[in-house]
Residue, then its C-alpha position, 0 to 999 in steps of 0.5 A: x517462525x514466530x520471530x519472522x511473524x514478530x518482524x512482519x509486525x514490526x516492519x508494518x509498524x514501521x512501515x505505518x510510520x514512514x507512510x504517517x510521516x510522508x503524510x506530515x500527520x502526529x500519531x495524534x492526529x493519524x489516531x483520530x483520523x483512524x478512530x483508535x487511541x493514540x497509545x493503541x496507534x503507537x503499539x502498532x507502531x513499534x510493532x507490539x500490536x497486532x491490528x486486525x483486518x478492521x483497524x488495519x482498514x481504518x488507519x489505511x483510509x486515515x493514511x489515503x493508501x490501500x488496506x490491500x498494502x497493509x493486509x499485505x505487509x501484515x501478512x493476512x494477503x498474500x503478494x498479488x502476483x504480476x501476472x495481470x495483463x492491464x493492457x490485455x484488460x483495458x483493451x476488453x473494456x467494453x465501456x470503453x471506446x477505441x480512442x479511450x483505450x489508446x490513450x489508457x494504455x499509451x499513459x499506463x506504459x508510459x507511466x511503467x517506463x518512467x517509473x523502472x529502474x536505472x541500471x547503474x551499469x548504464x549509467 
């Protein structure tokens, strides 16, 4: 059990990492961003720390990404499950009107069919 807590710790640290370096920012830099020490980021990073909800907060604005994500990864949110019906929902909006909602839905499964996976054995 504790070793599985260690490795979500690590995997979020690394995770961290990655996301600071598609961002193309130093641990400097993220730290100043987040409003935490440098040496304090990197603990996080190697997986030595553990932030809480707050400082998890900060680094995901710093990193322009969900706090949802990293509470996530961290283990203090659960997996949102998929069973959401975004279309079922956007056809509800009421501030929406009939042609709105058309043109939200067609991009929203047109973005999920560019973005699933190829079957190898198709390709």
């Amino acid at each position: 059990m504790k070793d599985e807590i260690d490795k979500r710790w690590h995997d979020l640290g690394e995770f961290i990492r990655e996301q600071r370096s598609v961002g193309q920012l130093s641990l400097r830099k993220l730290s100043e961003l987040a409003g935490v020490s440098n040496p304090y980021l990197s603990q996080i990073e190697r997986g030595l720390r553990k932030p809480s909800a707050e400082i998890l907060q900060q680094i995901a604005r710093a990193l322009e990404i969900s706090s949802e994500t990293l509470y996530v990864r961290a283990g203090i949110l659960d997996e949102p499950n998929d069973s959401i019906d975004l279309v079922r929902e956007i056809r509800r909006d009421p501030h929406l009107n009939e042609d709105q909602k058309k043109t939200l839905v067609r991009i929203y499964e047109s973005f999920r069919r560019e973005n699933e996976p190829v079957d190898p054995a198709l390709g």
